[in-house]
Every structure is written in C-alpha cells, then in structure tokens.
SEBARO-930135 format. One line per field, with one value per residue: residue number from 1; x, y, z of N, C-alpha, C in turn. Coordinates in steps of 0.1 Angstrom, whole numbers. Layout:
n = c(NUM:...)
npx = c(X:...)
npy = c(Y:...)
npz = c(Z:...)
capx = c(X:...)
capy = c(Y:...)
capz = c(Z:...)
cpx = c(X:...)
cpy = c(Y:...)
cpz = c(Z:...)
***
This chain:
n = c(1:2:3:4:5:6:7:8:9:10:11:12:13:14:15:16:17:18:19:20:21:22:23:24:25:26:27:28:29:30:31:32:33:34:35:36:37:38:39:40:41:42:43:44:45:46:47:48:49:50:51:52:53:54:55:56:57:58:59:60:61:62:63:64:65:66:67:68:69:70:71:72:73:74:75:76:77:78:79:80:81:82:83:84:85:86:87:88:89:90:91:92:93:94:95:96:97:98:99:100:101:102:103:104:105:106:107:108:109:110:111:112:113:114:115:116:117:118:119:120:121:122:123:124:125:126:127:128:129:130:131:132:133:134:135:136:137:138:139:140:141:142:143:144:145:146:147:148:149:150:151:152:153:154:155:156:157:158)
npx = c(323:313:314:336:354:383:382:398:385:360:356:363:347:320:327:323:302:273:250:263:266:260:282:300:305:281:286:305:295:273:287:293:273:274:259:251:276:282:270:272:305:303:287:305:325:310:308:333:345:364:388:375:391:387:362:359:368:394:385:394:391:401:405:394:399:406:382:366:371:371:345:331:339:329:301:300:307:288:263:268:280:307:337:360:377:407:425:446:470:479:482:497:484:489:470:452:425:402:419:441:470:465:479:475:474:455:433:434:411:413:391:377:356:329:327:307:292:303:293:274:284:305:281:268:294:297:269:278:302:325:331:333:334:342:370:369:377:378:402:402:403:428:438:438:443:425:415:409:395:370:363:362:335:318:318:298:277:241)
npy = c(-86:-119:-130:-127:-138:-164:-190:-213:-205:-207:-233:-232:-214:-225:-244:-226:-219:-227:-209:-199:-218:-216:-201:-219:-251:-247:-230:-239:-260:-245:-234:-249:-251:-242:-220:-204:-203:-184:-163:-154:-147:-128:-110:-109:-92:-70:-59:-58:-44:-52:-81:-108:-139:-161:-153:-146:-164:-177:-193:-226:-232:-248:-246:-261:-241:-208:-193:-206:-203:-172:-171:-185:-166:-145:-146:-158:-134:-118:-127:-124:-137:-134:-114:-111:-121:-140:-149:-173:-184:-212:-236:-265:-299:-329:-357:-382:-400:-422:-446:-435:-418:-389:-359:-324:-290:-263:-236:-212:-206:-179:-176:-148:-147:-145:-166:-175:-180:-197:-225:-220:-208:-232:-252:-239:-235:-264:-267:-253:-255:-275:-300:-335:-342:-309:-294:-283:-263:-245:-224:-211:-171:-162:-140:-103:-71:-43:-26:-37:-58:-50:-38:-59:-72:-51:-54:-75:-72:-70)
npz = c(-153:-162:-185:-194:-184:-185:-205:-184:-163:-162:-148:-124:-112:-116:-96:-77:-72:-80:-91:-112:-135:-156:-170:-169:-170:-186:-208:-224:-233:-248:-268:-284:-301:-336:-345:-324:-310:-331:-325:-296:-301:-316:-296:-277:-293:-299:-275:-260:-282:-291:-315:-321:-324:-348:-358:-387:-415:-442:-468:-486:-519:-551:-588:-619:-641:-652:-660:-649:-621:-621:-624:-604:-583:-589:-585:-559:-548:-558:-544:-517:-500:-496:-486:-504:-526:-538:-568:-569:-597:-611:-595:-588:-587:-565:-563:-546:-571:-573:-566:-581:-585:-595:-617:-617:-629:-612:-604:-577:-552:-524:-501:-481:-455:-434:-405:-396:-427:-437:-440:-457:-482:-491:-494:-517:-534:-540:-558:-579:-588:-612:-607:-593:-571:-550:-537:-509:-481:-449:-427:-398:-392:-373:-361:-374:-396:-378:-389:-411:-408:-403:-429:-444:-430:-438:-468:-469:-460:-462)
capx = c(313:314:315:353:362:390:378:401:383:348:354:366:334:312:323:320:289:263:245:270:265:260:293:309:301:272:290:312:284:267:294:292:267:276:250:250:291:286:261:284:315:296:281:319:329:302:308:347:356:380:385:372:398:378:348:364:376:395:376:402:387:408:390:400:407:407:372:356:375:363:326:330:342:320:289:304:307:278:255:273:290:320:338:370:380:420:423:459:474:489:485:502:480:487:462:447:410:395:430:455:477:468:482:466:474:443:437:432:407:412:385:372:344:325:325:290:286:312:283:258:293:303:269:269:304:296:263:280:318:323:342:322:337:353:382:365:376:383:405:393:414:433:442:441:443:407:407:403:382:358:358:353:323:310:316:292:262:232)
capy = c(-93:-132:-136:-120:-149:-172:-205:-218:-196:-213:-242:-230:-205:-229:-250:-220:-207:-234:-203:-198:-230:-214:-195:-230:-262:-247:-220:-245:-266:-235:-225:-256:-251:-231:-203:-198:-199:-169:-150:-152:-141:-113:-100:-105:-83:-57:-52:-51:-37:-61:-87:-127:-150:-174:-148:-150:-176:-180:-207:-228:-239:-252:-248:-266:-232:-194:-189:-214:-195:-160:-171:-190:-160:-130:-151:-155:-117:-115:-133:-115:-152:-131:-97:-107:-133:-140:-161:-181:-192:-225:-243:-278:-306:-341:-363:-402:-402:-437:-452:-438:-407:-382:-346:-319:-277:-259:-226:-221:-190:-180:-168:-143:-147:-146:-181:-184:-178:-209:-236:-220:-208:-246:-257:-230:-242:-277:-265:-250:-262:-285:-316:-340:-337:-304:-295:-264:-260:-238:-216:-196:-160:-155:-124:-95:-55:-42:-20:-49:-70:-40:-36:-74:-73:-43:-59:-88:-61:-69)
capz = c(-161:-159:-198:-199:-179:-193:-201:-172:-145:-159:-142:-111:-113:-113:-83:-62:-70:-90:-97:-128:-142:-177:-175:-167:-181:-196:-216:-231:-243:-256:-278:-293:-314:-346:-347:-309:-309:-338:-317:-289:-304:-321:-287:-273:-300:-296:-259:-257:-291:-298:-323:-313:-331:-355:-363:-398:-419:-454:-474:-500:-532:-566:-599:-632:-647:-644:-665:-638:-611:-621:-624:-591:-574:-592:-582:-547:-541:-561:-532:-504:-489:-489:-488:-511:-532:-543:-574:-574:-605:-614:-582:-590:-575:-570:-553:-556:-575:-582:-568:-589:-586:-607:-614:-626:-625:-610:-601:-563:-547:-510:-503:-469:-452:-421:-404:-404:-435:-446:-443:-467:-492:-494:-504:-530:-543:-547:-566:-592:-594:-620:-602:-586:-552:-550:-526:-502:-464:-440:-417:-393:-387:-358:-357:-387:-386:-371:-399:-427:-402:-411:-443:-445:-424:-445:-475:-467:-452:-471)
cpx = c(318:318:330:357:371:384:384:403:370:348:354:349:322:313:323:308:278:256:254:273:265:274:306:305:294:275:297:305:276:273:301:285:267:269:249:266:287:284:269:297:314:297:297:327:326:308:324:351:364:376:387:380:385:362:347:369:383:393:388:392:398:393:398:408:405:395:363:356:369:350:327:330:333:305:291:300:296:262:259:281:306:323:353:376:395:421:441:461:485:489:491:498:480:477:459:433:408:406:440:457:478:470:477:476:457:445:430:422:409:405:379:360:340:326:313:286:292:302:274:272:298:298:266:283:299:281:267:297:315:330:331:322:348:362:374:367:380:395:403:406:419:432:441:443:429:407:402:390:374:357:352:343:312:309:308:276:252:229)
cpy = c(-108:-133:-129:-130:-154:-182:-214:-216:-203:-223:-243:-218:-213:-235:-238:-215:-216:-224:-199:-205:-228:-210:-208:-237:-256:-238:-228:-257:-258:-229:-238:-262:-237:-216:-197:-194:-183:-159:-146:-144:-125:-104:-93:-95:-69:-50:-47:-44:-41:-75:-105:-133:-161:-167:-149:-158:-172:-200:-213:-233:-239:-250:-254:-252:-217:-188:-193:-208:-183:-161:-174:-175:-145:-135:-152:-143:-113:-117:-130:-129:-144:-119:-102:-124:-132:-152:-162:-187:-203:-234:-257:-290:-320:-349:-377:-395:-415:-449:-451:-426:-400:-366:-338:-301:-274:-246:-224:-204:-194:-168:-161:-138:-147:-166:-187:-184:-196:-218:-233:-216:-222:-250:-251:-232:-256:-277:-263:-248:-273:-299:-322:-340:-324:-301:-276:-271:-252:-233:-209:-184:-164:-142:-113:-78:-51:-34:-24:-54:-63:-39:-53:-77:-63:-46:-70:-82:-64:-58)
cpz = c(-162:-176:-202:-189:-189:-193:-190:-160:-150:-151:-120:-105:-105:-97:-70:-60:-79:-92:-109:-133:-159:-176:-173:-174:-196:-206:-227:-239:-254:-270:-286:-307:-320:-346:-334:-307:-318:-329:-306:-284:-314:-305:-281:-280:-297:-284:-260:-268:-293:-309:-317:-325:-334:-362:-381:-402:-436:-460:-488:-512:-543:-572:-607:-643:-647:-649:-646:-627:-607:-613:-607:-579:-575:-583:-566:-535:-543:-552:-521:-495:-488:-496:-501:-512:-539:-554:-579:-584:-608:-604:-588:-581:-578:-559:-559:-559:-579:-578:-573:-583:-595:-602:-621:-622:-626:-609:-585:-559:-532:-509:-489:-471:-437:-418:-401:-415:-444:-449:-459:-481:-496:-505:-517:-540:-552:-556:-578:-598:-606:-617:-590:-572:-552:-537:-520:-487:-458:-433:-409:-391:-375:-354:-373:-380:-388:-387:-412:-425:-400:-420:-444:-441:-432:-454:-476:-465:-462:-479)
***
C-alpha cells in the first residue's frame, strides 16, 4: 500500500511514476491542512492498528486559582474537548505584562485531548478564563501505552 510509505520514499515515488503525485508532493500538501491531516492519521490508525504520533495532544493552561481551575476543567470534561484533566498546584510564574516583570503563583491544568479537538478547546478557554490573554498551548503525544490512547479516545465519544 503506497500510504505506508516513508515520507522519504514519497518523493522518489513520485519521480518514477507521476501517477502517484498524491502520495508525493501531493500527500505532503494534503496533510497540511488540519482536518484533512486528522482524517489521515485516523484512517492510518484504523488500517494498521497502531498508534500515529501527534493524534493526541496535552493542552497547558495556568489559572489564577484552584476554584477557577476546577470550574475550568469540570466544564472541559463536561463538553467532551477532553478525556482527562490534571490540575497542578502552585506553579510559580514569572513573565513581563504591560513591560514590567511580574510574578504571580498560578495553578497549571494539563490537560488530554484529541488534536483536533485543541482549536475549538482554546476558544472555549479564552471564553471563560478570567485573564485577558490566557496562556493555552499545545503538545502533541508521541508515543503513550495503546491502552490509555483508548480510554482517551473513549472518553471524548459523544
């Protein structure tokens, strides 16, 4: 099957055969756009039964304090954006705001999720965080044990 290629047999693919133009260039443009990369790394999943690095992510957020944190994270789980929320206490953060250096203790969630799902969990942070710009980004997984990176996926199932 052409789609179990390495990415550095696509290229050579192509120039032997311009009929596999998609599994070459064009594969690599394809899986550049987000929802078509998931779909992708989904089917890659389905067929081999193994696990695609990056199908998962842990999402960081800080909160001002462990009420804010909770809510943040019940409402979270509560909308299905993610299977499992960790809420860190005390994180110690110093950063510039406005020009100065200020420090603060927060409390920090890491939180797992699908990596399609990170876009629309984001926008749903900065809805209802209370800091005008909050601190949410990414990691995608690498690797975990298959039997988590199911429950995590079950935990998200509508």
């Amino acid at each position: 099957c052409q789609l179990a290629l390495p990415p550095s047999e696509w290229i050579s693919t192509k120039a032997q055969d311009p009929r596999n133009y998609f599994f070459g260039w064009g594969m690599a443009s394809f899986l550049t756009y987000p929802m078509l990369r998931t779909l992708s790394l989904q089917l890659h999943s389905a067929v081999t039964g193994s696990y695609v690095s990056g199908t998962y992510s842990i999402v960081f957020v800080n909160c001002p304090n462990e009420q804010i944190a909770r809510d943040i994270a019940r409402a979270i789980l509560d909308k299905k954006l993610a299977a499992s929320v960790n809420i860190l206490p005390k994180a110690s953060s110093l950063y510039f705001w406005n020009g100065e250096i200020e420090e603060a203790t927060e409390i920090l969630l890491l939180i797992k999720t699908k990596t399609s799902k990170v876009r629309m969990l984001s926008s749903y942070v900065r809805l209802v965080h209370p800091f005008e710009i909050p601190e949410v980004f990414s990691v995608p997984m690498d690797q975990g044990d298959v039997h988590y990176l199911k429950w995590l996926e079950e935990g998200m199932e509508e």
